[in-house]
C-alpha positions as CSV (number, residue, x, y, z in Angstrom):
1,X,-40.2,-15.6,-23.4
2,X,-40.0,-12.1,-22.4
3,X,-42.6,-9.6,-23.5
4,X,-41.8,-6.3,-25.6
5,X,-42.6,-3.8,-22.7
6,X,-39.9,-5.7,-20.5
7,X,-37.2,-5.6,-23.0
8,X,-37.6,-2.0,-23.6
9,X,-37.8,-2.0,-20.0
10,X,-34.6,-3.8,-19.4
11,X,-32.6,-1.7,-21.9
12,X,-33.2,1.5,-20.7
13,X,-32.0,-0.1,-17.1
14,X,-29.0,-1.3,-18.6
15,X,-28.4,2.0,-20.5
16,X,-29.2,3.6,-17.1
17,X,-26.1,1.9,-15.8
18,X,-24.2,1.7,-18.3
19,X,-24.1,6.2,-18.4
20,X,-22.9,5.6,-14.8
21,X,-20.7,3.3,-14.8
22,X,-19.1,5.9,-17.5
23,X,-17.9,7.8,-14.9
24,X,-16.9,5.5,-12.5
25,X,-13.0,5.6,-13.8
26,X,-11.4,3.9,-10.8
27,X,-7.7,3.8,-12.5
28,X,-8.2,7.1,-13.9
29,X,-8.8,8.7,-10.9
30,X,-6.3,7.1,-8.9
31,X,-3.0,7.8,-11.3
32,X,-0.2,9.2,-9.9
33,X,1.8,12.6,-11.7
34,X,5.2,11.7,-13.0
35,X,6.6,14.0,-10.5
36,X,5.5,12.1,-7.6
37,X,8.3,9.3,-8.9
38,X,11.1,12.3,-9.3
39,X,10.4,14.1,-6.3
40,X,10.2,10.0,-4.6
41,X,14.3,9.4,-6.6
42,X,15.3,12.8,-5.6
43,X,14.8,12.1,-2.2
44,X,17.4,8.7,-2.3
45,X,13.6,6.5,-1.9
46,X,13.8,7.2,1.4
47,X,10.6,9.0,1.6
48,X,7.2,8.6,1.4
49,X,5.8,10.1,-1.7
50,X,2.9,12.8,-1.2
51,X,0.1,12.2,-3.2
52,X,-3.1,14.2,-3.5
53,X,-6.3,13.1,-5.6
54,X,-8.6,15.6,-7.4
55,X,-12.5,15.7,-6.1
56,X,-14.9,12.8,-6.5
57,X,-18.2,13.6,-6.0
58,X,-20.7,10.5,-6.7
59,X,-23.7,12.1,-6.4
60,X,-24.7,12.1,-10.0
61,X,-23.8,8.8,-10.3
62,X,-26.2,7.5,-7.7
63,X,-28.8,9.1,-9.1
64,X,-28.5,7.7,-11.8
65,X,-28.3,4.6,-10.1
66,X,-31.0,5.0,-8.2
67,X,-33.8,5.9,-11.1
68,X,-32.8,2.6,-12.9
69,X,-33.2,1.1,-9.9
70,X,-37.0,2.4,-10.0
71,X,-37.2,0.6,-13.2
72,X,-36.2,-2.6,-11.8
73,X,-39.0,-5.5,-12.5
74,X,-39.5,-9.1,-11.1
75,X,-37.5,-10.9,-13.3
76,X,-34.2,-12.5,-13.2
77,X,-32.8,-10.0,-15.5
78,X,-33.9,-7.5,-13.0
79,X,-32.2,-9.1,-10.0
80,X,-29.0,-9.3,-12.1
81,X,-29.1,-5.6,-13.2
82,X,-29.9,-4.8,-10.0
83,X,-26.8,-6.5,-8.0
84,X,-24.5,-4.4,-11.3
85,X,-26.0,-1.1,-9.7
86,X,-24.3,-2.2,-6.1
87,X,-21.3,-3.1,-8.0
88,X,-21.2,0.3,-9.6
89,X,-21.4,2.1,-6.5
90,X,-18.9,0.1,-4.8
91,X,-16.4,1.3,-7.3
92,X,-17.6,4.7,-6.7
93,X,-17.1,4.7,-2.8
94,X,-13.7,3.4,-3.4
95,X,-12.9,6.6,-5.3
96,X,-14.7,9.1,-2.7
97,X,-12.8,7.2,-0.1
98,X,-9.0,7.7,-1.9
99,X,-6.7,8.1,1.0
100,X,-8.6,7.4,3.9
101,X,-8.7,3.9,5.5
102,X,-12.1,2.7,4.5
103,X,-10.7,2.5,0.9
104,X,-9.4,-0.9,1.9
105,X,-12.3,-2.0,2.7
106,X,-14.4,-0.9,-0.8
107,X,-11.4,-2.6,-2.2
108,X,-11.7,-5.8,-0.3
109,X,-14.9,-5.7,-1.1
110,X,-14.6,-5.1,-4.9
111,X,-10.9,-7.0,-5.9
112,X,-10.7,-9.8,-2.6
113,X,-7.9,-10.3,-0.8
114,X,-5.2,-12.3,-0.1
115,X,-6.0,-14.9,2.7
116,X,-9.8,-14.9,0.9
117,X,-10.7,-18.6,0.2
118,X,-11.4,-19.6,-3.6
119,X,-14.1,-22.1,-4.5
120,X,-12.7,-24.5,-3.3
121,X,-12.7,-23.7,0.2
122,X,-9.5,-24.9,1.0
123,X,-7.0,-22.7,-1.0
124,X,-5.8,-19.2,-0.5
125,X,-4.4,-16.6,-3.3
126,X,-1.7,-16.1,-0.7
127,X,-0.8,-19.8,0.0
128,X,-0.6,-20.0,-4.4
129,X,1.9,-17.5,-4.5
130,X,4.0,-18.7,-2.1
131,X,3.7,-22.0,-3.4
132,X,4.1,-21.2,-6.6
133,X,7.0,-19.0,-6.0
134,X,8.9,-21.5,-3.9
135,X,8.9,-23.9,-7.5
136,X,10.0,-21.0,-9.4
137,X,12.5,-20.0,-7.0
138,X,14.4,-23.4,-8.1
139,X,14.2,-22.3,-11.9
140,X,15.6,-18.9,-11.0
141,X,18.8,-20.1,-9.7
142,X,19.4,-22.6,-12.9
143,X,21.7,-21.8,-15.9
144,X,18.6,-21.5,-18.4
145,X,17.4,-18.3,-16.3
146,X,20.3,-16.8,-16.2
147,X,20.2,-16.7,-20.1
148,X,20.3,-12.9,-21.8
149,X,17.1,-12.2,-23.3
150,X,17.1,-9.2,-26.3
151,X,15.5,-6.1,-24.9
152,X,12.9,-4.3,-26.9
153,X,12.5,-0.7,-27.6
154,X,9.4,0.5,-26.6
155,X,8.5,1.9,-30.2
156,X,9.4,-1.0,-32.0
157,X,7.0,-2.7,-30.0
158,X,4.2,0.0,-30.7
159,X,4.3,-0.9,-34.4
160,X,4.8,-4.9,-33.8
161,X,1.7,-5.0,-32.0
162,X,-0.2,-2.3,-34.0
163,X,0.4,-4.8,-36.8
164,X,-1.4,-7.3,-35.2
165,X,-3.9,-5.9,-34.2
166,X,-5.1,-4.6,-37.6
167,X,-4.9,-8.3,-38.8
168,X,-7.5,-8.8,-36.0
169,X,-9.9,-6.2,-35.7
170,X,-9.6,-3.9,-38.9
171,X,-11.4,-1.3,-38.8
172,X,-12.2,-1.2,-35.2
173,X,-8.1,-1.6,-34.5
174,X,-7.3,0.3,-31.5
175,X,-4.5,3.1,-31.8
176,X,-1.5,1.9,-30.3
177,X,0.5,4.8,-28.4
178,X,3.4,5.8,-25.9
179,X,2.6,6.6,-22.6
180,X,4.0,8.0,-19.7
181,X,2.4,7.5,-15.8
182,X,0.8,4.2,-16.5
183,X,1.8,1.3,-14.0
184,X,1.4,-1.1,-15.8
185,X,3.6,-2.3,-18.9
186,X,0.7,-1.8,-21.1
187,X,-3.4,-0.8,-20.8
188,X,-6.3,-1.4,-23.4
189,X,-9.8,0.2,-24.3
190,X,-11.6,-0.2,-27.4
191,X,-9.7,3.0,-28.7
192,X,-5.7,3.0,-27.1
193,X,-3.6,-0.3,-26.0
194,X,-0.8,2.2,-23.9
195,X,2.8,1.1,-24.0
196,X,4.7,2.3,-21.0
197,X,7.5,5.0,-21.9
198,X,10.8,3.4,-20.7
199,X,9.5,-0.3,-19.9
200,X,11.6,-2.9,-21.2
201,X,10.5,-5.7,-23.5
202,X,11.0,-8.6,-24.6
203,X,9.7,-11.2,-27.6
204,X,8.0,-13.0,-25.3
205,X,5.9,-9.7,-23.5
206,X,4.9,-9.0,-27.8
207,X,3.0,-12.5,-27.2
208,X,1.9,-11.6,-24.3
209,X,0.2,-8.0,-24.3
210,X,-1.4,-9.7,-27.9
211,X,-3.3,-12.5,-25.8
212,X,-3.7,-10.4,-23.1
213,X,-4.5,-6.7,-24.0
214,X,-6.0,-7.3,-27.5
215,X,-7.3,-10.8,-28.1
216,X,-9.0,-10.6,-24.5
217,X,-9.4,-7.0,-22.9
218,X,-10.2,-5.3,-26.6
219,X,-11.9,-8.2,-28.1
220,X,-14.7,-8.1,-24.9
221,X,-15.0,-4.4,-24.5
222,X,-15.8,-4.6,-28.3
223,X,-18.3,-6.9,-28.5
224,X,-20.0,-5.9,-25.4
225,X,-19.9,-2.4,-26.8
226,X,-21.5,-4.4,-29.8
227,X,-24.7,-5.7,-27.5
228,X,-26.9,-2.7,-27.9
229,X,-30.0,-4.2,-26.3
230,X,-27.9,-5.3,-23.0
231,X,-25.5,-2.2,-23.1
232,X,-23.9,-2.9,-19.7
233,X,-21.7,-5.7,-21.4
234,X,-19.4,-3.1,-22.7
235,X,-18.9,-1.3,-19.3
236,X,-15.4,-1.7,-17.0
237,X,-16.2,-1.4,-13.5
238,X,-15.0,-3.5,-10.3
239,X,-17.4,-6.4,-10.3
240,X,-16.0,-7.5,-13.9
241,X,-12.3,-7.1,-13.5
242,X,-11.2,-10.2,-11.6
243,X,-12.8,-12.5,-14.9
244,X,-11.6,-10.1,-16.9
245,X,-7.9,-9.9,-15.3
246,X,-8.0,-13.6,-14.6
247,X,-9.5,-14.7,-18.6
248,X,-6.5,-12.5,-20.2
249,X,-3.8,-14.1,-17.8
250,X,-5.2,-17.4,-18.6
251,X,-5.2,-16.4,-22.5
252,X,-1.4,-16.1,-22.2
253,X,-1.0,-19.5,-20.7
254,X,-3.1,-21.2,-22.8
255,X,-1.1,-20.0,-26.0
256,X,2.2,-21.4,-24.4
257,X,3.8,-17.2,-24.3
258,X,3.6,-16.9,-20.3
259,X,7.1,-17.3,-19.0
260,X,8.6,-17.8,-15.4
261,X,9.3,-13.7,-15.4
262,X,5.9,-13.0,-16.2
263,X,4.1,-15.6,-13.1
264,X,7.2,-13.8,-10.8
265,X,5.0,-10.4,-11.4
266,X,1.4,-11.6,-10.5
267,X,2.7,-13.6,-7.7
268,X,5.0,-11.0,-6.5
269,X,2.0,-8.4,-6.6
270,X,-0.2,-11.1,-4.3
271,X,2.7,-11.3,-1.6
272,X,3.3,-7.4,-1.6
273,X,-0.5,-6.7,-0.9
274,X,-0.1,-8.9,2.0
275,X,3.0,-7.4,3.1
276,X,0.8,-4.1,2.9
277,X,-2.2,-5.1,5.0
278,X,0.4,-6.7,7.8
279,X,1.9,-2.9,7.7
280,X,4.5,-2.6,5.7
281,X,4.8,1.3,4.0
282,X,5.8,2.1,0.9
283,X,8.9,2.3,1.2
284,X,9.4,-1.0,2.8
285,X,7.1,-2.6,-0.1
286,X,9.2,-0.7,-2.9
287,X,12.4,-2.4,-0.9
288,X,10.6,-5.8,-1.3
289,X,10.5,-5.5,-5.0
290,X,14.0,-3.8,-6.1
291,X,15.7,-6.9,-5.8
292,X,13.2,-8.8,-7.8
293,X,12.9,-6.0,-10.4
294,X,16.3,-5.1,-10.7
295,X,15.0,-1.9,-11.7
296,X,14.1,0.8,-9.7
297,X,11.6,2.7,-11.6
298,X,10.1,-0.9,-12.2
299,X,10.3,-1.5,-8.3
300,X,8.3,2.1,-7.9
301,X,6.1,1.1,-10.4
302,X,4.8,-1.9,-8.7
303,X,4.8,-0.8,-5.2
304,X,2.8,2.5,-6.5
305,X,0.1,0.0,-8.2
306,X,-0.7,-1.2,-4.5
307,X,-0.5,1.7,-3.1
308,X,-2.9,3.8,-5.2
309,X,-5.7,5.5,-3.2
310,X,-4.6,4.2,-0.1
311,X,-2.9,5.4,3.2
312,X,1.0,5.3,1.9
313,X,1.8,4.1,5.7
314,X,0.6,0.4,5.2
315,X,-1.9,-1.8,6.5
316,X,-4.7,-0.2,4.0
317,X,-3.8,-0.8,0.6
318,X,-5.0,-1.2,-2.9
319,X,-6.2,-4.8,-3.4
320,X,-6.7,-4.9,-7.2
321,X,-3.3,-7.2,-8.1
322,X,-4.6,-10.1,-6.8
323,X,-7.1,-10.9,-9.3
324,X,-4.2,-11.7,-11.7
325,X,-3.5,-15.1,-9.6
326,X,-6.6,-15.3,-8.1
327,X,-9.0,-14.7,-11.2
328,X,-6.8,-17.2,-13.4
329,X,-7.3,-19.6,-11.3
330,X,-11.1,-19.6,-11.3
331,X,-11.3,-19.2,-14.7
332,X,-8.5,-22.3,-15.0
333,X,-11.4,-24.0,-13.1
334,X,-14.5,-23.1,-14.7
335,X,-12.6,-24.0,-18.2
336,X,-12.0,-27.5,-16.6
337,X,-15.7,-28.1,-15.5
338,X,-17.1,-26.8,-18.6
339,X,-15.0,-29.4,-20.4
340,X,-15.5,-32.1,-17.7
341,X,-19.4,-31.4,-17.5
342,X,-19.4,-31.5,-21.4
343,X,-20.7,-27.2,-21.5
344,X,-18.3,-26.2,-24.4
345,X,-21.2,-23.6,-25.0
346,X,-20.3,-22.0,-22.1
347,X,-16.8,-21.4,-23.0
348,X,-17.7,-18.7,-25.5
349,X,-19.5,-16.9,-23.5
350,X,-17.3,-15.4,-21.7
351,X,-16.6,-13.0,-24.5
352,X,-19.9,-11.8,-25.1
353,X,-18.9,-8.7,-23.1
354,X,-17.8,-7.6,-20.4
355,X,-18.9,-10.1,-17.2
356,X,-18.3,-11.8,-14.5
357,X,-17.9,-15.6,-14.1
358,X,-21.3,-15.6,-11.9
359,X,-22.8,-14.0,-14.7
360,X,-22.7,-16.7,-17.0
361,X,-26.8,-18.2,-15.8
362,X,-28.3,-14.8,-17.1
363,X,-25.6,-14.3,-19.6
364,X,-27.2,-17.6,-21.0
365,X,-30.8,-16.9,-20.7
366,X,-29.9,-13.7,-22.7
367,X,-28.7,-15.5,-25.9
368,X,-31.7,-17.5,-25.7
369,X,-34.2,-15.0,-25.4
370,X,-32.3,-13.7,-28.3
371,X,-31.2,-10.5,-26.7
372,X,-28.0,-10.3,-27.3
373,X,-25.8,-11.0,-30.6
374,X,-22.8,-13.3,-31.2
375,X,-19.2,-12.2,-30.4
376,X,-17.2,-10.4,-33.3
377,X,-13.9,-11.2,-31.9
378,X,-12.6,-14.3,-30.5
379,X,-9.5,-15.8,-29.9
380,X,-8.6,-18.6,-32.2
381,X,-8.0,-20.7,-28.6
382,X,-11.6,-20.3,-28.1
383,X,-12.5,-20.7,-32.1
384,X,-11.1,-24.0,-32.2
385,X,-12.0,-26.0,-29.2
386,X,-9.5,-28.9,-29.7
387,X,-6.4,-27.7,-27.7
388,X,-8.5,-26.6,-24.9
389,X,-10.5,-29.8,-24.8
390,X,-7.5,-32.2,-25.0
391,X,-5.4,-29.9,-22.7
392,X,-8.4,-30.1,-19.6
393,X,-9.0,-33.7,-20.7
394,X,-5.7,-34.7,-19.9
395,X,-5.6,-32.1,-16.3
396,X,-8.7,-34.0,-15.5
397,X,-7.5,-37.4,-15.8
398,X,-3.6,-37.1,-14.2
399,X,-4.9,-34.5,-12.2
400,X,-7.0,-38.1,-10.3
401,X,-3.7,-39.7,-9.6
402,X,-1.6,-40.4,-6.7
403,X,1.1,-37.7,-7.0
404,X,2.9,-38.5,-3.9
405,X,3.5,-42.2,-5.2
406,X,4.7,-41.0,-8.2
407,X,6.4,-38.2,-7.2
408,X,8.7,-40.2,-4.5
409,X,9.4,-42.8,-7.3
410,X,10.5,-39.9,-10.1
411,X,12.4,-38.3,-7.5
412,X,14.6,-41.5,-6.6
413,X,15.5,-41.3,-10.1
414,X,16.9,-37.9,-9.9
């Protein structure tokens, strides 16, 4: 068991990093004006957008970095604070790099990319997508997808999901607001979930930004904020965000409110990076995805979510869409060894705070040497075990067959 003196000592570390990781605000710093998308219309889309970030310096932050690193002992702990230190200044290179072409490579480095192998060696985010997409493609071209779905208004869906919300967290609810110059649909912090000004919703994205934005992204960023002896659990920085990203895509799925539209998005974001790094511009990239938007600020939303702090020519880009596809799948994967390997105590602790998958070994030793304190919030998939179980139980088992023997009989019946 750890003495007093070291965990005193490995607080102040993690408060240490946890100031600096404060001002690490990747997103933040890389937002684009609203008049970037006029000036980008007014010009028929038929020229680049130009784009200038305000002034980064990181100094501060790797001092900061630099005295807890000084504090650093011998322990495990230690060596797991210390590789969080890297992973804050990796995010903080990427920002003093905006627009140059070694912010690719902070960004490979940080959010993968899309030929990167997952665990298991074989498989490729960008072979998934255009698997995936080649199934879908099939569904698209049926009579059920051509079906009109009811559009939502924005506000309405401010005071659905505020609604929710307070049945969940109470006190701690987070505000629920309009925004304009977000790219994405929605964003959530302990205080705000943002709703996009002039997105279009449906019943099923109400489902969706619940599982995803509160029940996952507000529910760990509270709880982490929560662990007050291990206060880098409530940070949001680069190393977390593909866990993070992939948990809260997997929440939707696991609660049955993912739909075909929704997988068409975090695939189409994996094959538009890649169209990036092989050199298409923006331009060409925004072209990619007006068809499959149907929507041209849509379109320009997406395309500007690649191309965020990178070169607006191609070949350089943005990588952080992939961990959509790519983190659901490895967190898909650790839910199915957990259940194979009989670790439902590992489950939970992925929403002890904000971590990483890797983390999981010291995120363990930390409960038992009684350093941290049980979640608040968790969602009622990961409260009660038993769909989760039987769902990977049966994955497990069918997943051992022979699908191509079954497959060619099923399909002679077709």
């Amino acid at each position: 068991m750890l003495g007093k003196v070291d965990r005193v000592r490995l607080k102040k570390i993690s408060e240490l990093i946890y100031n600096a990781s404060r001002e690490v605000k990747i997103l933040r710093h890389l937002n684009w004006p609203v008049s970037v998308r006029y000036k980008f219309f007014k010009s028929g889309s038929e020229k680049l957008p130009q784009v200038e970030y305000p002034e980064f310096d990181p100094s501060l932050i790797f001092s900061r970095l630099k005295k807890a690193r000084g504090l650093l002992g011998d322990t495990p702990f230690d060596d797991w604070l210390e590789k969080k230190t890297h992973d804050i200044e990796a995010g903080a290179h990427l920002i003093a790099n905006c627009g140059t072409e070694r912010f690719h490579k902070y960004s490979s480095n940080i959010y993968g990319i899309p030929k990167e192998m997952l665990r298991d060696g074989e498989t490729t985010p960008i072979e998934l997508a255009t698997r995936f997409r080649s199934i879908f493609d099939h569904y698209e071209k049926s009579d059920i997808a051509q079906q009109n779905v009811k559009s939502i208004r924005p506000e309405e869906i401010c005071d659905r999901i505020q609604s929710r919300v307070k049945e969940v967290f109470a006190d701690e609810s987070p505000k629920v607001i309009l925004a304009d110059g977000i790219s994405a649909k929605a964003t959530a912090s302990s205080k705000r979930i943002r709703i996009r000004k002039g997105a279009s919703f449906t019943e099923k994205d109400i489902d969706q930004l619940i599982n995803h934005e509160a029940l996952v992204h507000v529910a760990t960023t509270l709880n982490g904020r929560a662990q007050q002896n291990m206060k880098i659990l409530g940070a949001n920085y680069g190393g977390v965000t593909k866990t993070q990203e992939g948990l809260a895509v997997f929440s939707e799925f696991i609660t049955g409110c993912i739909d075909v539209k929704r997988m068409y998005r975090v695939l189409d974001r994996v094959l538009a990076i890649q169209m990036a790094i092989d050199g298409a511009d923006f331009i060409e990239v925004y072209r990619f995805f007006l068809p499959r938007t149907k929507l041209k600020t849509q379109a320009y939303e997406n395309t500007r979510r690649i191309f965020r702090g990178a070169p607006l020519t191609g070949r350089f880009p943005f990588t952080k869409d992939i961990v959509y596809l790519d983190g659901m799948v490895r967190v898909h994967n650790f839910f199915r060894a957990a259940v194979a390997n009989s670790r439902l105590d590992l489950i939970e602790l992925l929403f002890w705070g904000k971590l990483d998958l890797d983390d999981i070994p010291i995120i363990k030793k930390l409960k038992d040497e009684d350093i941290l304190k049980k979640p608040k919030y968790l969602p009622y998939w990961v409260k009660d075990l038993n769909y989760l179980i039987s769902f990977f139980t049966f994955s497990i088992f069918v997943g051992q067959m022979d699908h191509d023997r079954s497959d060619a009989y099923y399909a002679s019946l077709f």
